[in-house]
C-alpha positions as CSV (number, residue, x, y, z in Angstrom):
1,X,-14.9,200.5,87.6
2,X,-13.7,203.7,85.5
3,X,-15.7,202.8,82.2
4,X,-14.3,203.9,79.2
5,X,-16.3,206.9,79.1
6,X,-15.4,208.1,82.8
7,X,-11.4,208.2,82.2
8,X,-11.4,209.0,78.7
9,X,-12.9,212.2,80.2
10,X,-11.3,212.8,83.4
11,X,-9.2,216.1,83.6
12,X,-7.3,214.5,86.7
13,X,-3.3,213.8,85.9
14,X,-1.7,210.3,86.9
15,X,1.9,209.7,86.5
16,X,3.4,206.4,85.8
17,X,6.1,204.2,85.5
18,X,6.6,200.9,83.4
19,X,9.5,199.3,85.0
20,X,11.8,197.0,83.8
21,X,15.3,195.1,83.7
22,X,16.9,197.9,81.8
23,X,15.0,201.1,82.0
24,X,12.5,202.9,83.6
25,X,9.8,204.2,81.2
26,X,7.7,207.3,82.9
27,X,4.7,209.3,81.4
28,X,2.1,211.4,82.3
29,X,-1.5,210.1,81.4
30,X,-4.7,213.0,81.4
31,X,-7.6,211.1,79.9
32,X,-6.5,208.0,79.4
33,X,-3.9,209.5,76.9
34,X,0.0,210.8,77.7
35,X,0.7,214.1,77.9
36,X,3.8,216.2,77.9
37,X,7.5,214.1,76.9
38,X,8.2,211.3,78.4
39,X,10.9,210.2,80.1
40,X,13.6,207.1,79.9
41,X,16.0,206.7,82.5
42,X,18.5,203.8,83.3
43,X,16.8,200.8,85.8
44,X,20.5,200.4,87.2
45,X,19.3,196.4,88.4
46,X,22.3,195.9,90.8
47,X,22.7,199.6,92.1
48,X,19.8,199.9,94.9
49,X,20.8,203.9,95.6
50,X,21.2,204.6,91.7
51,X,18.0,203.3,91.0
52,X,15.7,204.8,93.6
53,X,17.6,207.8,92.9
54,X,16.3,207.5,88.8
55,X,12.7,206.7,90.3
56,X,12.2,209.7,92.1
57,X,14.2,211.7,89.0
58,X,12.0,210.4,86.3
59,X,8.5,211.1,88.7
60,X,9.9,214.7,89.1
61,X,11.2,215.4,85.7
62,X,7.0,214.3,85.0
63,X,5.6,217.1,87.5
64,X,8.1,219.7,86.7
65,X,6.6,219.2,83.2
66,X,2.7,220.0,84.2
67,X,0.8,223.1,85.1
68,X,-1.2,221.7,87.6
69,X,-0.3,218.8,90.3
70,X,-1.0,215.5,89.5
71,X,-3.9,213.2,91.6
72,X,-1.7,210.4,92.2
73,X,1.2,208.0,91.0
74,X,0.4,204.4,89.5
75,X,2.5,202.2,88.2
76,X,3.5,198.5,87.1
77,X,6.5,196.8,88.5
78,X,7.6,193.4,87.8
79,X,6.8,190.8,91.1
80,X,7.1,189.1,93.3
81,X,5.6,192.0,95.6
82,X,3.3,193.2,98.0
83,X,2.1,195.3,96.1
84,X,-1.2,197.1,98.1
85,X,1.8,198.1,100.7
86,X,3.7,199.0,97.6
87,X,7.4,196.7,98.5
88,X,8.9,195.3,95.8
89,X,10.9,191.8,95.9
90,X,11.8,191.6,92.4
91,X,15.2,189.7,92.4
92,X,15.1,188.5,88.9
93,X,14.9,191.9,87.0
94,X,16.0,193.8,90.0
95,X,18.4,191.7,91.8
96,X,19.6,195.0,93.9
97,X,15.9,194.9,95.2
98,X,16.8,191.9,97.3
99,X,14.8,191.2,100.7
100,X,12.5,194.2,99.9
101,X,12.1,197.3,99.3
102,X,9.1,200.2,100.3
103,X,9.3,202.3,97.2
104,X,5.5,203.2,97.5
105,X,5.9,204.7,100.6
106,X,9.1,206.3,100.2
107,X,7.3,208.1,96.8
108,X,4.2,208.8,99.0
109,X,6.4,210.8,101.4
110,X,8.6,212.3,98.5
111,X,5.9,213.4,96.7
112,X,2.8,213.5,99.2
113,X,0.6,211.7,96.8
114,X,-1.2,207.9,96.7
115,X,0.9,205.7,95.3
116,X,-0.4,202.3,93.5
117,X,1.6,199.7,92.6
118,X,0.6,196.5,90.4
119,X,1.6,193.7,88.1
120,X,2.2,194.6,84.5
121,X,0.2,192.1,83.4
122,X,-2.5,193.0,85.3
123,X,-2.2,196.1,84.2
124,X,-2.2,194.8,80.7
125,X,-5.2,193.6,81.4
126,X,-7.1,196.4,83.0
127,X,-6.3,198.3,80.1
128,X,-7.7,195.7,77.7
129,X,-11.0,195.7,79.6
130,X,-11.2,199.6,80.3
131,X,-10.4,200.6,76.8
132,X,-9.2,197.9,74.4
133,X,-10.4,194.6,73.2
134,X,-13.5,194.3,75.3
135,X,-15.2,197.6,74.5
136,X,-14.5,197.4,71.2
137,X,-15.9,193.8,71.0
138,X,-19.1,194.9,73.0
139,X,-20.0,197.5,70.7
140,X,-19.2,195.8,67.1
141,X,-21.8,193.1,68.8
142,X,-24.2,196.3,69.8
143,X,-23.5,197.0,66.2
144,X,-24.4,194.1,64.6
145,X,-27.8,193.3,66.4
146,X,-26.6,191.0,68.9
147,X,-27.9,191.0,72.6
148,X,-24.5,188.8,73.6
149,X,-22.0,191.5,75.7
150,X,-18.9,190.2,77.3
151,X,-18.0,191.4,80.9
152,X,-14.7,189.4,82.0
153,X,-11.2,189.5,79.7
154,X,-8.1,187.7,80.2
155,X,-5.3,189.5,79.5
156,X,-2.0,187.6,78.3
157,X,1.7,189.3,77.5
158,X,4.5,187.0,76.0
159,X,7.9,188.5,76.0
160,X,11.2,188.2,78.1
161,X,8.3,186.1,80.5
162,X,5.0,184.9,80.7
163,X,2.3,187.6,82.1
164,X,-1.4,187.9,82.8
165,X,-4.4,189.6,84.2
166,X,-8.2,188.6,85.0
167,X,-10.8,191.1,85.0
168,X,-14.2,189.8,86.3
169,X,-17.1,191.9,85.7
170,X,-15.3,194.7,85.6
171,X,-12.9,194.1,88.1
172,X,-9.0,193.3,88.2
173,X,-8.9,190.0,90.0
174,X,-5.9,190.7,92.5
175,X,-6.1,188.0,94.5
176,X,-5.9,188.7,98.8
177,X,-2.1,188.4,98.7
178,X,-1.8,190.4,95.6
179,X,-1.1,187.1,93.6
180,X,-4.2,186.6,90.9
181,X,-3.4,186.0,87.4
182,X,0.2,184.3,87.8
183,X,-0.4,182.7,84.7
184,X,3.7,181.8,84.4
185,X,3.7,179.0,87.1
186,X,1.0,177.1,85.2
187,X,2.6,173.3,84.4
188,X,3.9,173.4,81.2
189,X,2.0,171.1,78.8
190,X,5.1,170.1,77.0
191,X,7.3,169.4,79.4
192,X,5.0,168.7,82.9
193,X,8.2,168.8,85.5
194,X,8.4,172.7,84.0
195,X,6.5,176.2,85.1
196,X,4.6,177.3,81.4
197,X,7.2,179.9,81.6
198,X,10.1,178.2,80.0
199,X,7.7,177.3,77.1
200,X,6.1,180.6,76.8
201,X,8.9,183.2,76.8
202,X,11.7,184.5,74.0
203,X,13.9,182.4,75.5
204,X,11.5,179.3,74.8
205,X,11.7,180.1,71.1
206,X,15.0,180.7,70.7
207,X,15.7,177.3,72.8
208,X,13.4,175.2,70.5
209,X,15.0,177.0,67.4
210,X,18.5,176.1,68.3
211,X,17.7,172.4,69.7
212,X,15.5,171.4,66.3
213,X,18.0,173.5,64.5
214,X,21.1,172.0,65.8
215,X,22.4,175.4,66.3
216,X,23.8,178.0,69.0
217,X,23.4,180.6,67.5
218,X,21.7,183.3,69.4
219,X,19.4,184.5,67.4
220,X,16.1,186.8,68.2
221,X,12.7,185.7,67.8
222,X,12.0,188.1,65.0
223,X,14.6,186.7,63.1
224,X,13.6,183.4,63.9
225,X,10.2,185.0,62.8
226,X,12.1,185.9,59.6
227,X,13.4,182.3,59.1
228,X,9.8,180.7,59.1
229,X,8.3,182.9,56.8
230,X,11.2,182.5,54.1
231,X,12.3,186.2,54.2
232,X,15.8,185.3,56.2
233,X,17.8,182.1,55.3
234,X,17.7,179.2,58.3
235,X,16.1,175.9,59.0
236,X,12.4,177.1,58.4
237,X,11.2,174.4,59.6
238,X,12.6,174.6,62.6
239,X,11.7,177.7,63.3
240,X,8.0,177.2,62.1
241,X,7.9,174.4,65.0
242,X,9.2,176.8,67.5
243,X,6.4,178.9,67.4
244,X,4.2,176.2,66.9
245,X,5.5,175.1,70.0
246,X,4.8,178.1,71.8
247,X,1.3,178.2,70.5
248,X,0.8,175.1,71.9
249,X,1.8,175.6,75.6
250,X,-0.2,179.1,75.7
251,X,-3.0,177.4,74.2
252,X,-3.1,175.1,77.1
253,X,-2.5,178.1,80.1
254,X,-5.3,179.9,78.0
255,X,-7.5,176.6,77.9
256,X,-6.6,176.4,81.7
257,X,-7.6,179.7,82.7
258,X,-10.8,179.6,80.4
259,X,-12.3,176.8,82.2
260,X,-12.1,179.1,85.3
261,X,-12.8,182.3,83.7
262,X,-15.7,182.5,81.0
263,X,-14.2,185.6,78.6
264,X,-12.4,186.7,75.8
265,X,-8.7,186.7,75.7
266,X,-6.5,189.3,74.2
267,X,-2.4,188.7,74.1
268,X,0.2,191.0,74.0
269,X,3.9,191.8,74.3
270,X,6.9,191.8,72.0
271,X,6.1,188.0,70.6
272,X,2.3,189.2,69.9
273,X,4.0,190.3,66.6
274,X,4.4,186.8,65.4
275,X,0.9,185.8,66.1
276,X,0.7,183.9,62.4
277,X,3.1,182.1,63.5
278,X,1.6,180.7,66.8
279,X,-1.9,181.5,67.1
280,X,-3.0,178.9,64.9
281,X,-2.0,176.0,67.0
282,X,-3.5,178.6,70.0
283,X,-6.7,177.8,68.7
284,X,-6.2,174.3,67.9
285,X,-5.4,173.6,71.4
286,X,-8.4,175.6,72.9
287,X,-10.6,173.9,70.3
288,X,-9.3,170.5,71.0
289,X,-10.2,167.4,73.3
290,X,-9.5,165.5,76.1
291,X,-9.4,161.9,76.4
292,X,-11.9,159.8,78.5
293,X,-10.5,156.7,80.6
294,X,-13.5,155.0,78.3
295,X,-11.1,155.6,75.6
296,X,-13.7,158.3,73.8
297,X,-13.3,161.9,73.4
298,X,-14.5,165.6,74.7
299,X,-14.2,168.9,74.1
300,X,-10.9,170.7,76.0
301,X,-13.3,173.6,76.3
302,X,-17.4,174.2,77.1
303,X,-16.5,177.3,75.1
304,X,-15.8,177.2,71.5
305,X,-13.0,179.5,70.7
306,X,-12.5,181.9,67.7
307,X,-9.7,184.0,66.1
308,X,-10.8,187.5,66.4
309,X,-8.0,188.5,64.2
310,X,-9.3,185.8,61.3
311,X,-12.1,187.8,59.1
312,X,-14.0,184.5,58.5
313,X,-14.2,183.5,62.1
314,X,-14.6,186.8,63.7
315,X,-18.0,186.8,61.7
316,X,-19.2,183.4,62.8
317,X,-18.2,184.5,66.2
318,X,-20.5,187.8,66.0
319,X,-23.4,185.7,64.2
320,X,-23.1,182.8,66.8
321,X,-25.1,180.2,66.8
322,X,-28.7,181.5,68.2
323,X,-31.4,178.7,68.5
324,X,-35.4,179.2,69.6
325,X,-36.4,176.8,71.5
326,X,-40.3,175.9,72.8
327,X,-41.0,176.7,76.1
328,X,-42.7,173.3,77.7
329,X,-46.6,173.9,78.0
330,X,-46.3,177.0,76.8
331,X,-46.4,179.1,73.4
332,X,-43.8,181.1,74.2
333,X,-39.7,180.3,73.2
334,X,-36.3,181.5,74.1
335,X,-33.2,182.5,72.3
336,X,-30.0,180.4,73.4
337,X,-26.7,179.6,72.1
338,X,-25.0,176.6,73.1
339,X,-22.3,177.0,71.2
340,X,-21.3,179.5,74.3
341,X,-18.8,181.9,72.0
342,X,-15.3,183.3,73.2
343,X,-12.7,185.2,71.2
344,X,-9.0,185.8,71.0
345,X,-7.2,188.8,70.0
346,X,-4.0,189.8,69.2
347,X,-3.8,193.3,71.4
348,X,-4.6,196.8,68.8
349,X,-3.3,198.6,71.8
350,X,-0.2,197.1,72.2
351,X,1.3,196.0,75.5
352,X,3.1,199.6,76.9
353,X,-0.4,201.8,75.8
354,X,-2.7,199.3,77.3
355,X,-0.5,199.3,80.8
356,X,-0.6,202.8,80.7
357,X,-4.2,203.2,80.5
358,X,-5.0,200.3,83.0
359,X,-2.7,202.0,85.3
360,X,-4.5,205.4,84.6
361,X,-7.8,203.8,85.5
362,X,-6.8,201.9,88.2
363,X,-5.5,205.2,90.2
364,X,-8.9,206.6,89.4
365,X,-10.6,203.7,90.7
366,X,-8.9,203.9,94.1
367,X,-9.2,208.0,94.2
């Protein structure tokens, strides 16, 4: 793994790509930061030709750009995909991708450089865990005394869909058919016939606004946003329950994934800027319980969950709850904290940098 040390000072140049729907969006990254202009060219979703044709334009509009050649390409593409042989399948973003297409060989033999290809929310996630939320949590707790360090991070992007990465000790959890961390197909806790998808998305919130506000009215999530905090007229009601009910369903994929991976949990994407909104009732699911067939109660989670974001909490997450215990026949006693602490963070990053930089890193890795 490329600690944030190693790529915030490696001279080698990666280009990449975040692609989506619309556009392709192509930088060139030198220690973990973009150099040079970047470059924003048309995805053209139902023109195969036109669009390979504005890949290998925006990758050599990057190089013509640089004094020096770059080390590789690396880049995040929207699945399904293969993506360690670099063939894309994407038909829902990309429908004129349709039965598959080699793009990481065919830029391998344009440019005569390793290609990589991932997820974008594994990406997300790589980033997070090379140079975001889990350094920076690891050394406020160096800073404040505390022998607790965090190794694994869940990474979690709402936005036109629901994304996601694991990183386990320091490694992005691919998965042997390039399918780890497809946090979207999780059941939906609201409605349990549905993928968490549908209740996790833009679409979601503007659904639940129009159905509890007896409206069609297309409107965005940031002016649904606007509705529930009083600063746009509307049913604010209505659209303080559709980000409640957002909040709940991650909750639950977050609780979900939690119970397998033991680690902080950082979100991101366009709806990350309405976190007041929904992270509330994020936490109140992850700190919630489940009920026994005896008819009592227990905890959703081993973990107890904080809000990273949230002052007050962030502090009793840092101070923890440290207890000595005796050592049987012995005078000796050890430190432990059952209260076994996790956080969750709204990304500082944000979604494009973080992809960027776990992109950056993951090129270096495989170099």
């Amino acid at each position: 793994m490329s600690g944030p040390a190693a790529f915030a000072d490696d001279p080698r140049v990666v280009l990449t790509l975040d692609a989506g729907g619309t556009n392709f969006a192509f930088s060139a990254i030198r220690s973990g930061r973009p150099i040079g202009n970047p470059v924003t060219l048309p995805a053209e979703p139902h023109d195969l030709e036109a669009s390979l044709r504005n890949m290998v334009a925006g990758f050599e509009m990057l190089v013509d750009q640089l004094d020096a050649p770059p080390a590789a390409i690396s880049f995040a593409f929207p699945g399904p995909a293969d993506y360690p042989n670099g063939v894309i399948f994407n038909v829902g973003n990309l429908p004129a991708y349709r039965g598959g297409v080699a793009v990481g060989p065919m830029l391998e033999e344009r440019f005569g450089l390793p290609v990589f290809l991932n997820n974008d929310g594994d990406l997300f996630a790589y980033g997070e865990a090379i140079g975001g939320l889990l350094p920076e949590i690891n050394e406020t707790l160096r800073a404040a005394g505390s022998p607790r360090r965090y190794r694994n991070l869940i990474g979690l992007t709402l936005g036109t869909g629901l994304g996601g990465g694991i990183v386990i000790d320091g490694r992005l959890l691919t998965g042997d058919n390039s399918a780890g961390g497809e946090f979207w197909l999780l059941r939906n806790k609201l409605r349990s016939d549905c993928f968490a998808e549908e209740g996790a998305s833009i679409r979601a919130v503007q659904a639940a606004y129009a159905a509890a506000a007896g409206t069609a009215d297309g409107l965005s999530p940031k002016e649904i946003a606007a509705i529930a905090t009083g600063r746009m007229p509307g049913d604010q009601e209505a659209a303080r329950r559709a980000f409640e009910m957002l909040g709940e369903v991650v909750g639950d994929v977050l609780a979900n994934v939690l119970t397998l991976v033991d680690g902080l949990a950082v979100i991101g994407g366009g709806l990350a800027n309405a976190a007041p909104l929904f992270l509330p009732r994020v936490l109140a699911e992850l700190n919630g319980t489940f009920a026994s067939y005896g008819g009592g109660t227990i905890g959703r989670l081993v973990q107890t969950a904080y809000d990273l974001d949230q002052p007050a909490q962030r502090q009793e997450f840092l101070r923890g709850e440290p207890r000595e215990i005796a050592v049987p026949h012995s005078s000796r006693t050890v430190v432990t904290d059952p209260g076994k602490p996790v956080g969750v963070a709204i990304s500082k990053l944000g979604a494009g940098r973080a992809v960027g930089i776990g992109a950056y890193a993951f090129a270096l890795d495989r170099l």
